[in-house]
PDB file with one MODEL, atoms N, CA, C and O in Angstrom:
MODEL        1
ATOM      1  N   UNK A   1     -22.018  13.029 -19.053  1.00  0.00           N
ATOM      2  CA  UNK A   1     -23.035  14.038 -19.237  1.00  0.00           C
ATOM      3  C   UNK A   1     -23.755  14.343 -17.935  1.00  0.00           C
ATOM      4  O   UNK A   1     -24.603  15.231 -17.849  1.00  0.00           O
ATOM      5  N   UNK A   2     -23.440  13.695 -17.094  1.00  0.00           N
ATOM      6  CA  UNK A   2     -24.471  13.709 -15.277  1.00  0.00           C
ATOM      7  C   UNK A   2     -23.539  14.926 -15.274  1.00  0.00           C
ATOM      8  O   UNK A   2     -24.049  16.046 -15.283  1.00  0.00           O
ATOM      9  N   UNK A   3     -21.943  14.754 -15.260  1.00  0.00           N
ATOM     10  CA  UNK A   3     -21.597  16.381 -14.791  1.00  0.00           C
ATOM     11  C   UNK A   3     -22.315  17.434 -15.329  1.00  0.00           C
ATOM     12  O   UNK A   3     -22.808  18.201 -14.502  1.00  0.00           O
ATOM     13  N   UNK A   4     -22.466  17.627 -16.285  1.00  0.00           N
ATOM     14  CA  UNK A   4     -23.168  18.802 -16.772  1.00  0.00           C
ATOM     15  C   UNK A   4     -24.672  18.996 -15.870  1.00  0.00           C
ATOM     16  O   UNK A   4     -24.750  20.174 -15.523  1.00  0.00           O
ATOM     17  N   UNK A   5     -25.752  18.270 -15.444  1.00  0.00           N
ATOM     18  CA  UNK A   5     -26.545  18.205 -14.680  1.00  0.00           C
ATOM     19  C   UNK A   5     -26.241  18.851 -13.646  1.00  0.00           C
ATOM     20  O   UNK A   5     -26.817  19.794 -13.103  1.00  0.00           O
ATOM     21  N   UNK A   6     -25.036  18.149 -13.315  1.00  0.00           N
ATOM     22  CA  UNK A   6     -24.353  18.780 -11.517  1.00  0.00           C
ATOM     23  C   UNK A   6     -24.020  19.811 -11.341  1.00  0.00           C
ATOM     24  O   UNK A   6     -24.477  20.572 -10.488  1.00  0.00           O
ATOM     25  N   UNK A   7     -23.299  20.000 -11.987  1.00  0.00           N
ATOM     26  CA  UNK A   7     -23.143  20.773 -12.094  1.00  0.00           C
ATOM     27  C   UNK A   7     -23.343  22.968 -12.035  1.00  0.00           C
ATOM     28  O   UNK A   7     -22.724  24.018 -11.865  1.00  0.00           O
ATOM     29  N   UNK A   8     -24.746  22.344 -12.340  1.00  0.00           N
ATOM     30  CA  UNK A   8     -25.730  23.601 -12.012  1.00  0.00           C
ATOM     31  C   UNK A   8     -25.924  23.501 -10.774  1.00  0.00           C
ATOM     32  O   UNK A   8     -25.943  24.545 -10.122  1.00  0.00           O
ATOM     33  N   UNK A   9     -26.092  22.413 -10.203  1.00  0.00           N
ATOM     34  CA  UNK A   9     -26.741  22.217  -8.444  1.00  0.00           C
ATOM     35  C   UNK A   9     -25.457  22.281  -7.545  1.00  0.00           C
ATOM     36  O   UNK A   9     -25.549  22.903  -6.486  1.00  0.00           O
ATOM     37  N   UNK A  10     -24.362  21.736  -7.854  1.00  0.00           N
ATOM     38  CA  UNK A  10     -23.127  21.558  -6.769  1.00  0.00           C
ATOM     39  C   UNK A  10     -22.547  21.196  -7.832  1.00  0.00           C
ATOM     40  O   UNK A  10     -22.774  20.345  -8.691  1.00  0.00           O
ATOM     41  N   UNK A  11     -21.453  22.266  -7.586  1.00  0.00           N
ATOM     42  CA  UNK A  11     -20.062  21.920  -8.341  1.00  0.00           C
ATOM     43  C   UNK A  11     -18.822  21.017  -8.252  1.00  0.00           C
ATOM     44  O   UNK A  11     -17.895  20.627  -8.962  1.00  0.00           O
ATOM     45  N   UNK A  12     -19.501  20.839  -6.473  1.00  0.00           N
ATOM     46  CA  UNK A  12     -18.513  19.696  -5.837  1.00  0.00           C
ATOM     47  C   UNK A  12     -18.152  18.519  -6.698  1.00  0.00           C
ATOM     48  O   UNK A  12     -17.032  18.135  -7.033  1.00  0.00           O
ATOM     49  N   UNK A  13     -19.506  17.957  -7.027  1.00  0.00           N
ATOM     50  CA  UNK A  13     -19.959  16.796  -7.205  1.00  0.00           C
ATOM     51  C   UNK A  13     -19.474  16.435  -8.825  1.00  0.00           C
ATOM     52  O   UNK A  13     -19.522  15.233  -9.088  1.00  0.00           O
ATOM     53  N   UNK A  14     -18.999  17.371  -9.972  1.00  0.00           N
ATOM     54  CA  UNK A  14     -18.807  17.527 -11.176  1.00  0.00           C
ATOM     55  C   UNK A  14     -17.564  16.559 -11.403  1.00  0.00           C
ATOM     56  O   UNK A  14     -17.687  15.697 -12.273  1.00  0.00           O
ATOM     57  N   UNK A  15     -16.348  16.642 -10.667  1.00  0.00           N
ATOM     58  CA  UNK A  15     -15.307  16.433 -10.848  1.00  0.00           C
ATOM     59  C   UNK A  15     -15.663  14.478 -11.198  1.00  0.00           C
ATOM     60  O   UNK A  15     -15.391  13.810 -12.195  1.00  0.00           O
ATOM     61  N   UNK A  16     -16.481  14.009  -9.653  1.00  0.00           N
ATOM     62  CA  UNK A  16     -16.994  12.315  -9.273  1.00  0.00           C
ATOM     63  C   UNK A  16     -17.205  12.318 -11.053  1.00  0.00           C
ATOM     64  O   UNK A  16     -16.254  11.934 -11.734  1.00  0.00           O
ATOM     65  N   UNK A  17     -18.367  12.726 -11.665  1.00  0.00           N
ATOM     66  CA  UNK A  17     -18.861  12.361 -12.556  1.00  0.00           C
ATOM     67  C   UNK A  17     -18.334  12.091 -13.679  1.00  0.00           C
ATOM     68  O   UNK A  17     -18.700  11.182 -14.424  1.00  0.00           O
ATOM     69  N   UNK A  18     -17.300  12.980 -13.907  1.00  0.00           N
ATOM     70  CA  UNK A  18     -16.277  13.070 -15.019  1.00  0.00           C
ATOM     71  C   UNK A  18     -15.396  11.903 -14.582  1.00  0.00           C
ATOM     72  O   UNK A  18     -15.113  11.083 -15.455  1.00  0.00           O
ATOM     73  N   UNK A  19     -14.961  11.731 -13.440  1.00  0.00           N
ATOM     74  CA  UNK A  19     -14.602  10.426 -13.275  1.00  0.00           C
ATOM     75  C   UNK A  19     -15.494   9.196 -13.911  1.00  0.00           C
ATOM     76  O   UNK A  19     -15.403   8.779 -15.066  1.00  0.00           O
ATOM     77  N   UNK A  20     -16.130   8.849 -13.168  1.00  0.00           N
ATOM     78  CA  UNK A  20     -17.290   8.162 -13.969  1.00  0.00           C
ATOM     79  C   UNK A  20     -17.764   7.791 -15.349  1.00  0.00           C
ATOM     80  O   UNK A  20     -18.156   6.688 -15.730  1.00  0.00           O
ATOM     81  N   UNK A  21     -17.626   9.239 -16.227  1.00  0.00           N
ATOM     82  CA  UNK A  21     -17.555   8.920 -17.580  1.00  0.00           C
ATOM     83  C   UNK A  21     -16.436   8.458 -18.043  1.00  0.00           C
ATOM     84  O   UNK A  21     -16.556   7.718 -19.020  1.00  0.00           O
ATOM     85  N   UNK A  22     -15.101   8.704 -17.556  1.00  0.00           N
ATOM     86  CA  UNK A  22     -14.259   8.282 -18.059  1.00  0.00           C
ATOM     87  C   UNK A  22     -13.754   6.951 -17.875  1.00  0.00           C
ATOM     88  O   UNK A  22     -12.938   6.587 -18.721  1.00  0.00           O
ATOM     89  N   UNK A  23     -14.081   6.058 -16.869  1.00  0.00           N
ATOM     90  CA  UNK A  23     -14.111   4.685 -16.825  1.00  0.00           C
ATOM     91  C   UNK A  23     -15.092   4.012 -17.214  1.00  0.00           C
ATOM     92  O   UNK A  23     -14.917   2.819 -17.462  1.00  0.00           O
ATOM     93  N   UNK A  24     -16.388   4.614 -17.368  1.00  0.00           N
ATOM     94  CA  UNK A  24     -17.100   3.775 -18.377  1.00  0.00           C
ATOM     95  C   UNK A  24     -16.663   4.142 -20.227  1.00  0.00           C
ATOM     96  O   UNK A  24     -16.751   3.262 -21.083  1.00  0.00           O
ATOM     97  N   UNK A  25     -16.229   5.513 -20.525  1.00  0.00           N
ATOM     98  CA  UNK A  25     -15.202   5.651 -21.708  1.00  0.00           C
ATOM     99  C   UNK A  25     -14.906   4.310 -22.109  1.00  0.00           C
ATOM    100  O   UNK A  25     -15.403   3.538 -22.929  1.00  0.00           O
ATOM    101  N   UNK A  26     -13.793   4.240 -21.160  1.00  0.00           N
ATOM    102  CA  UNK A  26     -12.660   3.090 -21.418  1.00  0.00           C
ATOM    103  C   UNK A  26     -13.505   2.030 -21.724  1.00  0.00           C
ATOM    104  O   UNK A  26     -13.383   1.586 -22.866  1.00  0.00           O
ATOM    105  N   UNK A  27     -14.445   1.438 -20.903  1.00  0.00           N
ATOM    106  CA  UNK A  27     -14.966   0.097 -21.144  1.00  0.00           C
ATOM    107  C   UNK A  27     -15.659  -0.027 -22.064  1.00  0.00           C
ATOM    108  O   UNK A  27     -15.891  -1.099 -22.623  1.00  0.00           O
ATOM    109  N   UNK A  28     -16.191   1.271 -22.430  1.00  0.00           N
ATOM    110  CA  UNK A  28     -17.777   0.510 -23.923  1.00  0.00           C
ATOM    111  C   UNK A  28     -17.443   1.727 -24.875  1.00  0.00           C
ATOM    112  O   UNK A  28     -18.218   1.764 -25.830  1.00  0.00           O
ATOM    113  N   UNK A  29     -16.573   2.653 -24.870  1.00  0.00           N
ATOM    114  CA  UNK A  29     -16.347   3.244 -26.047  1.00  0.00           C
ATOM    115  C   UNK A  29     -16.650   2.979 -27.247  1.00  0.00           C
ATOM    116  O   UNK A  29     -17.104   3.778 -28.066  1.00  0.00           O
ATOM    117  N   UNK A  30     -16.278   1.193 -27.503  1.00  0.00           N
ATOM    118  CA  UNK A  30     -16.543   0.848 -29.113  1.00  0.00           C
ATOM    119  C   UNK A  30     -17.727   0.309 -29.011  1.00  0.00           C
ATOM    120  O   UNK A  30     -18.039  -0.579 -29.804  1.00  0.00           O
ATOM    121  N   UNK A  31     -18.607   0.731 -28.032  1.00  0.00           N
ATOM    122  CA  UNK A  31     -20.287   0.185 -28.496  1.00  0.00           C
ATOM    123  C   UNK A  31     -20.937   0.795 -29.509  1.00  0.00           C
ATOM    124  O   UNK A  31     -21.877   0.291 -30.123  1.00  0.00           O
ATOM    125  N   UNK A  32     -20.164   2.570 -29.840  1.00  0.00           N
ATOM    126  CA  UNK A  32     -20.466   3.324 -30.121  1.00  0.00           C
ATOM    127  C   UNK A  32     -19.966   3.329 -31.766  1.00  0.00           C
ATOM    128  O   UNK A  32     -19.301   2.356 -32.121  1.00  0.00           O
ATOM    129  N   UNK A  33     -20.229   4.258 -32.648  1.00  0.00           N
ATOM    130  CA  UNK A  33     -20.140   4.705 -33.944  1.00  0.00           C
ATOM    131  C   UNK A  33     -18.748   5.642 -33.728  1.00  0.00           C
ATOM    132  O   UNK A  33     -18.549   6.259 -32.681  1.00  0.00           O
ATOM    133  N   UNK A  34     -17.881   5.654 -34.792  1.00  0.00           N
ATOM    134  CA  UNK A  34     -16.856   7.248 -34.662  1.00  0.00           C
ATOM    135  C   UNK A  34     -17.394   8.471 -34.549  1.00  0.00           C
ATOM    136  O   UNK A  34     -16.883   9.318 -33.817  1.00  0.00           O
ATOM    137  N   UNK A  35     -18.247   8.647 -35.106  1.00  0.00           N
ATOM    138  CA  UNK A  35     -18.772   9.903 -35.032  1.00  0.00           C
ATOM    139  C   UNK A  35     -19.600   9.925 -33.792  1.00  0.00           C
ATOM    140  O   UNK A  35     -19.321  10.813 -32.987  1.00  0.00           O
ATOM    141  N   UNK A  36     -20.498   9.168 -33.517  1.00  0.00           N
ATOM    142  CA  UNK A  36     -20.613   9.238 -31.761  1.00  0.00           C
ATOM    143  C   UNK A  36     -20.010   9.444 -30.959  1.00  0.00           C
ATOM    144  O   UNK A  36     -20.289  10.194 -30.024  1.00  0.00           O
ATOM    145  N   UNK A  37     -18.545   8.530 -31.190  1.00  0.00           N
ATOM    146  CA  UNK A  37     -17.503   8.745 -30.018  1.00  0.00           C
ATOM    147  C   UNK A  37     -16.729   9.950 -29.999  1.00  0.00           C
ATOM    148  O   UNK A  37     -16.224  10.406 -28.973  1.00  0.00           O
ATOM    149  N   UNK A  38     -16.619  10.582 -31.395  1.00  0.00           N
ATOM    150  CA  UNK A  38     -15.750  12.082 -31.640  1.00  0.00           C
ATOM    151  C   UNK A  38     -16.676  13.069 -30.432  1.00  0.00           C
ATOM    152  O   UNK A  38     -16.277  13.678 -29.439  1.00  0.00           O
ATOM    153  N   UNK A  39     -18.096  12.904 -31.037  1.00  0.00           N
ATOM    154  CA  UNK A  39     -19.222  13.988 -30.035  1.00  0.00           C
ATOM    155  C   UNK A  39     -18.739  13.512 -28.851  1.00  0.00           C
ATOM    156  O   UNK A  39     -17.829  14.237 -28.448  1.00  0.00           O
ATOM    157  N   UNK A  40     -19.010  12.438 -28.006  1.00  0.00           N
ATOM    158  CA  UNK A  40     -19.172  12.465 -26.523  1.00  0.00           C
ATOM    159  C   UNK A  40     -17.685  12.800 -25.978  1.00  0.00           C
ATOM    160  O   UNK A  40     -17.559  13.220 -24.827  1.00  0.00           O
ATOM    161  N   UNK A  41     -16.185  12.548 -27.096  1.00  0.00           N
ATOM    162  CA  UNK A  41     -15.255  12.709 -26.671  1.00  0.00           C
ATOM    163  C   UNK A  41     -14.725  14.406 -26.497  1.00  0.00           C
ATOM    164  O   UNK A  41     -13.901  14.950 -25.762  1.00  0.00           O
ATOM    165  N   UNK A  42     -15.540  14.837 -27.438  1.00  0.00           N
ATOM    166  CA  UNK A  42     -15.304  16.577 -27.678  1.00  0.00           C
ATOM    167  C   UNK A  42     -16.146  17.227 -26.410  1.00  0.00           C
ATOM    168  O   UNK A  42     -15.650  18.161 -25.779  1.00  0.00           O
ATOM    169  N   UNK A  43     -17.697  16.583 -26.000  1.00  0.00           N
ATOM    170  CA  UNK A  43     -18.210  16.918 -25.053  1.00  0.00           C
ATOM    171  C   UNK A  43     -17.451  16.945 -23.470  1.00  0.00           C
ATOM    172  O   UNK A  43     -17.244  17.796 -22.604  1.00  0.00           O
ATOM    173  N   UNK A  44     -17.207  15.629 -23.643  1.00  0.00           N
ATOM    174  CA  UNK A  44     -16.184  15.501 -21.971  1.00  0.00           C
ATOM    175  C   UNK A  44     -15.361  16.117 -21.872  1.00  0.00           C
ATOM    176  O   UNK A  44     -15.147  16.450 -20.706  1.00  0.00           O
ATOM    177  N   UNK A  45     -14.355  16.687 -22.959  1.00  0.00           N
ATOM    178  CA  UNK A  45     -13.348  17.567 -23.335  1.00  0.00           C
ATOM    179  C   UNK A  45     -13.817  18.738 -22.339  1.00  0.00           C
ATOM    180  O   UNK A  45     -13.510  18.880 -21.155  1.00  0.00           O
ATOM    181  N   UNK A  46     -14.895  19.775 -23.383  1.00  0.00           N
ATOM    182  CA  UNK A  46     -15.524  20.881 -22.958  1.00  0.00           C
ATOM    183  C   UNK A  46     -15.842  20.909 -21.721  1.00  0.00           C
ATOM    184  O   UNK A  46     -15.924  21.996 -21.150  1.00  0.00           O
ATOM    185  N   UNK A  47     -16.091  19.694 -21.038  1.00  0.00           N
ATOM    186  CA  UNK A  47     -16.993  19.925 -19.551  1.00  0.00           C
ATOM    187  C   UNK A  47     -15.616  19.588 -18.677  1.00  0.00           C
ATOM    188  O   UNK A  47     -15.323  19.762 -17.494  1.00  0.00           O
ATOM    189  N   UNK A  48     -14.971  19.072 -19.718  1.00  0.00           N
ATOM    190  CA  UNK A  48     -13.831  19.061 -18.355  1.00  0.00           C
ATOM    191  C   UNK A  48     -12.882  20.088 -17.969  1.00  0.00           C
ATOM    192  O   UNK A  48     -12.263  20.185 -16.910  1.00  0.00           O
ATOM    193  N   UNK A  49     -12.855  21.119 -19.367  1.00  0.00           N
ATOM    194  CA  UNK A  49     -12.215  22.286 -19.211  1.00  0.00           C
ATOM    195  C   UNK A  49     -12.811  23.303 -18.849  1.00  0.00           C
ATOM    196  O   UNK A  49     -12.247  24.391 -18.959  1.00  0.00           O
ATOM    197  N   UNK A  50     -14.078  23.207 -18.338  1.00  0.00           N
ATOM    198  CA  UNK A  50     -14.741  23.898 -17.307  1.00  0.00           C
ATOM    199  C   UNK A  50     -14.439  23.628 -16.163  1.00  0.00           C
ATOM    200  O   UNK A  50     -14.483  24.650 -15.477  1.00  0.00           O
ATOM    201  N   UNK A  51     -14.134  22.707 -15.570  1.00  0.00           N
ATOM    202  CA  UNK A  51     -13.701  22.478 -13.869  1.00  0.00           C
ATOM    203  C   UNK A  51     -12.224  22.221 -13.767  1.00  0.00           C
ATOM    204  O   UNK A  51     -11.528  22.377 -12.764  1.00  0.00           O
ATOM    205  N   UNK A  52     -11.860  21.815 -14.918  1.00  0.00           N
ATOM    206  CA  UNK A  52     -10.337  21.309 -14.382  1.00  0.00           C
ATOM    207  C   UNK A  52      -9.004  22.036 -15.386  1.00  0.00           C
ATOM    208  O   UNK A  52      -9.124  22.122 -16.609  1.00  0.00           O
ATOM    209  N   UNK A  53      -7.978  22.436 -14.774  1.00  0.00           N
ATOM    210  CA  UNK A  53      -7.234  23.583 -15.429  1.00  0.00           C
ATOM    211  C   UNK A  53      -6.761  22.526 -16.814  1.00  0.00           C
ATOM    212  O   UNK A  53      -6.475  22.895 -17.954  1.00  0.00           O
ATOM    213  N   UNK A  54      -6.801  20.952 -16.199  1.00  0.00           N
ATOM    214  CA  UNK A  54      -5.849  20.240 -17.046  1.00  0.00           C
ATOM    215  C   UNK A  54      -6.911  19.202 -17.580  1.00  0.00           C
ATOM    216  O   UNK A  54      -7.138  18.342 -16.729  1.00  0.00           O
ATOM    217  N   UNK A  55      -7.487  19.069 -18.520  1.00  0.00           N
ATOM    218  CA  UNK A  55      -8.766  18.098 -19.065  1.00  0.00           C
ATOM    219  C   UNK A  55      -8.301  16.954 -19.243  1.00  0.00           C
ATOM    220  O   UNK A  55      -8.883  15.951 -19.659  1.00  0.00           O
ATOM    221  N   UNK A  56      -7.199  17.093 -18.918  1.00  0.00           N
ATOM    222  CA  UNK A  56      -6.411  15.323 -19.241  1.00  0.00           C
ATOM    223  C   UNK A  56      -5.881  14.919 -18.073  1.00  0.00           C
ATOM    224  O   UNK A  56      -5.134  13.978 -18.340  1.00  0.00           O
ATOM    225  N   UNK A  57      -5.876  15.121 -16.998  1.00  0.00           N
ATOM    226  CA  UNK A  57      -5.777  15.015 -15.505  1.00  0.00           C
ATOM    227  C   UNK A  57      -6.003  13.386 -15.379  1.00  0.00           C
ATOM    228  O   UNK A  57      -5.996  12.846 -14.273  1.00  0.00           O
TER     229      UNK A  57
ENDMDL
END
């Protein structure tokens, strides 16, 4: 979700972040509820198919 922040300010910086979420993803995913994880997984989705042609990169 920091990409989305960054996004507005430097776009550079969007891609780092999405990195970022996605290795903390991996590690604490199941801290979370399913339905929590569906949202933040549909969210990263969306923000990633804003910067990147391929959201699964």
């Amino acid at each position: 979700l920091l990409a989305l922040i960054y996004a507005r300010n430097c776009g550079a910086e969007v891609g780092k972040y999405l990195e970022e979420f996605t290795n903390e993803w991996s590690k604490a995913q199941y801290k979370y509820g399913l339905e929590r994880r569906k949202q933040m997984f549909r969210r990263y989705v969306s923000l990633s198919r804003a910067v990147r042609k391929d959201p699964f990169e």
